[in-house]
C-alpha positions as CSV (number, residue, x, y, z in Angstrom):
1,X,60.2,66.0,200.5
2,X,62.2,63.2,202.7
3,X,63.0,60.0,201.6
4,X,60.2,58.7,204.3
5,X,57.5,61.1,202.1
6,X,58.9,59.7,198.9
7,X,58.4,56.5,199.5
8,X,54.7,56.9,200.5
9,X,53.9,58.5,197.4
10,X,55.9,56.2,194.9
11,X,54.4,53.4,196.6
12,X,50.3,55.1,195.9
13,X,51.8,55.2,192.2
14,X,53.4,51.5,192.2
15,X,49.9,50.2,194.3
16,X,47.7,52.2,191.2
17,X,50.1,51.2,188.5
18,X,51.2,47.2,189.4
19,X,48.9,46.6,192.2
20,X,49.6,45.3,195.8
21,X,51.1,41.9,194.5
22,X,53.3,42.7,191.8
23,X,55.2,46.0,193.1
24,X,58.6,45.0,194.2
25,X,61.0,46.6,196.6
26,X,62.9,47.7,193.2
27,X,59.8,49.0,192.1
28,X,59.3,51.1,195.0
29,X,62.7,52.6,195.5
30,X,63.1,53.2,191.6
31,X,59.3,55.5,192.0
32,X,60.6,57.5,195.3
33,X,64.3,58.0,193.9
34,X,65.4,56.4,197.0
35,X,67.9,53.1,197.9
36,X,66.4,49.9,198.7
37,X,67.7,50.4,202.1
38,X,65.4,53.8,202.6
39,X,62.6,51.0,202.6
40,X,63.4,48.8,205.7
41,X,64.8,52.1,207.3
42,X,61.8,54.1,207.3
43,X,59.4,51.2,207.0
44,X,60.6,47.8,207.9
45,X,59.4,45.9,204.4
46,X,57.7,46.5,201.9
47,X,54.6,45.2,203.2
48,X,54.6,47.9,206.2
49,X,55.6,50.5,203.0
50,X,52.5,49.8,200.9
51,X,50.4,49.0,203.6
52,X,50.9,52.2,205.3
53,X,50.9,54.0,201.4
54,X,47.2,52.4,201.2
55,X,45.9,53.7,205.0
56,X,47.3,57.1,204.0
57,X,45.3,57.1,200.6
58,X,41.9,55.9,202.1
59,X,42.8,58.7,204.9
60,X,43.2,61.1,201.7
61,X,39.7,60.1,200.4
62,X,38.3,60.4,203.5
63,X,39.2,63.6,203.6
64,X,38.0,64.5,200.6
65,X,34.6,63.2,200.9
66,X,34.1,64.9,203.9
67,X,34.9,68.4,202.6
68,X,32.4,67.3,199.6
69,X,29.6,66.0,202.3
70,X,29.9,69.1,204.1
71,X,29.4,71.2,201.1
72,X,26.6,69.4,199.7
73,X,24.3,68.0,202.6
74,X,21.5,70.7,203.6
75,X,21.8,71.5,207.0
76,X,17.8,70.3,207.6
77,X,18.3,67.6,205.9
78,X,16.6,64.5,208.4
79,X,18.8,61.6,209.5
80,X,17.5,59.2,206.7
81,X,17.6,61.7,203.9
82,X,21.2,62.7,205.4
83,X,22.6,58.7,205.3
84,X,21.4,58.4,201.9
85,X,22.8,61.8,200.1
86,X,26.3,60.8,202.3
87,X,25.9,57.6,200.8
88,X,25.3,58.1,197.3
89,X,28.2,60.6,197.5
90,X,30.7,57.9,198.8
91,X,29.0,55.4,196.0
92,X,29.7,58.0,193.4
93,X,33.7,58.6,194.9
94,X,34.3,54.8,193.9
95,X,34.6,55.2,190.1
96,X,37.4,57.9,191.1
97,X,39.5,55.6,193.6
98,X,38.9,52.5,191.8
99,X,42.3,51.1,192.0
100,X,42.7,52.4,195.7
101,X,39.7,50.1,196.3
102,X,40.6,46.9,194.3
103,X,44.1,47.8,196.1
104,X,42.8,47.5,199.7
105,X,41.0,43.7,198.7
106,X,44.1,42.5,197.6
107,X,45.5,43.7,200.6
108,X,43.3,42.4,203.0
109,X,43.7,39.1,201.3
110,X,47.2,39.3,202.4
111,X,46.7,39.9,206.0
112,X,47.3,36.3,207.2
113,X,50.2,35.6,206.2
114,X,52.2,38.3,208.0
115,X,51.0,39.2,211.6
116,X,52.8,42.3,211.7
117,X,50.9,43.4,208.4
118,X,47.5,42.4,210.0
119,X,48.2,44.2,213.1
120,X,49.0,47.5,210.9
121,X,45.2,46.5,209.1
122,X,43.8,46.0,212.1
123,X,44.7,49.6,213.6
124,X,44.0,51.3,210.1
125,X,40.2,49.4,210.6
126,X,40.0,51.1,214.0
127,X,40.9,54.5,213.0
128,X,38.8,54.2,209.9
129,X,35.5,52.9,212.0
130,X,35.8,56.0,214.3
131,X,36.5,58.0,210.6
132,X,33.2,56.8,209.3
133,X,31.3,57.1,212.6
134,X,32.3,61.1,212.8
135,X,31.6,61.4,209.1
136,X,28.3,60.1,208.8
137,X,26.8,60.9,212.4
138,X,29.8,63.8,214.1
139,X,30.4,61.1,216.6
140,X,34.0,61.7,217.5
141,X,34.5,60.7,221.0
142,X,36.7,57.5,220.5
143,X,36.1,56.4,223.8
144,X,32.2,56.2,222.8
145,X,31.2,52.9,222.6
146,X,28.0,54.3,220.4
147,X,30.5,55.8,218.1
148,X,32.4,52.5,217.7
149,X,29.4,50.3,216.8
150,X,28.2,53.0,214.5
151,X,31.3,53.2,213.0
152,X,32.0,48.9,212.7
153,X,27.9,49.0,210.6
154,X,29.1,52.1,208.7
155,X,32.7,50.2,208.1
156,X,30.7,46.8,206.6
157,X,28.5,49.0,204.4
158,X,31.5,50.4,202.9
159,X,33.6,47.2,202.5
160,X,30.5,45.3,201.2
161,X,29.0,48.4,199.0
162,X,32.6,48.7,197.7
163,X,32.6,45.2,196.2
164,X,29.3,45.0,195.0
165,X,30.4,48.1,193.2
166,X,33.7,46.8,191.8
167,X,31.9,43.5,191.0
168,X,28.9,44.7,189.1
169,X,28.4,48.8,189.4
170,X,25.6,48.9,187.5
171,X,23.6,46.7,190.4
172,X,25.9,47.7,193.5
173,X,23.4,49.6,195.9
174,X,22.4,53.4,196.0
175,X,22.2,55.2,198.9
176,X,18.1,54.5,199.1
177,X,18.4,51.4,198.6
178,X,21.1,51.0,202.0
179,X,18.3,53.2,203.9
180,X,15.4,50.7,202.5
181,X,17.4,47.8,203.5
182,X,18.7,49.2,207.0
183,X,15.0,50.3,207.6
184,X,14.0,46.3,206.6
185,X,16.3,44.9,209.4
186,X,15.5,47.2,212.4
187,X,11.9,46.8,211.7
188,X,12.7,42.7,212.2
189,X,15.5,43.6,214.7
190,X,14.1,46.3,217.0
191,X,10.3,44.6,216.2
């Protein structure tokens, strides 16, 4: 493994262990066995290091979950019954990647204060949207404006499912109750 490897993989362990906030560049270089230096070589700051640590771990469970999804969604499944066995499947990955997920709030909450950090969020959003949008509906034509929009509702559902979850689990939603409340707005939407 290169120094570049090792630091992505101390920084998942610092991020789960100390969180976004309190990992230092010490911190970092002491959990990849590399120099401070290795950092702003390979990364630029730490920032850039545990941003890009937390895009690779969402990219990880995405993974993942898709492998699970495929094994575990009937093929004649309909479109609604699909949505809501993908969804209860994402819902039940959130007690596994808990940190990951408190991780990526407290990095949002970070995003304005270094444009360079928000620009690396923003791209990791992008890629993500077209992720979800693949995952959920095999849209994966990025130049599909369908798959975009697909992808931005999917991407919201996650974010605010995700905090309702880490806020209060016990009342975050299921998958039928994001197909009842989808099914609620396009009936006053679509009329």
């Amino acid at each position: 493994m290169g120094n570049r490897e090792a630091l992505l993989a101390g920084a998942k362990r610092c991020l789960n262990e100390k969180g976004y906030a309190r990992t230092t560049v010490r911190d970092l270089a002491s959990a990849a066995h590399v120099s401070m230096a290795a950092i702003g070589y390979h990364f630029g700051s730490r920032e850039a290091l545990l941003n890009a640590a937390l895009i690779e771990a969402n990219e990880e469970w995405g993974n993942t979950l898709a492998e699970v999804l495929q094994a575990e969604t009937p093929a004649d499944a309909t479109p609604a019954q699909r949505f809501e066995l993908i969804w209860d499947a994402v819902i039940a990955s959130f007690p596994d990647h808990r940190r990951m997920w408190a991780m990526s709030f407290e990095v949002y909450s970070q995003a304005d204060l270094d444009p360079e950090v928000r620009a690396q969020l923003a791209h990791g959003l992008e890629l993500a949207r077209f992720g979800l949008a693949n995952l959920f509906q095999g849209l994966d034509d990025p130049a599909d404006e369908r798959a975009r929009a697909v992808g931005t509702v999917h991407q919201a559902l996650l974010s605010g499912a995700m905090m309702q979850w880490l806020i209060d689990p016990e009342h975050a939603p299921s998958g039928a109750d994001l197909v009842r409340g989808l099914r609620g707005i396009a009936e006053d939407v679509l009329g």
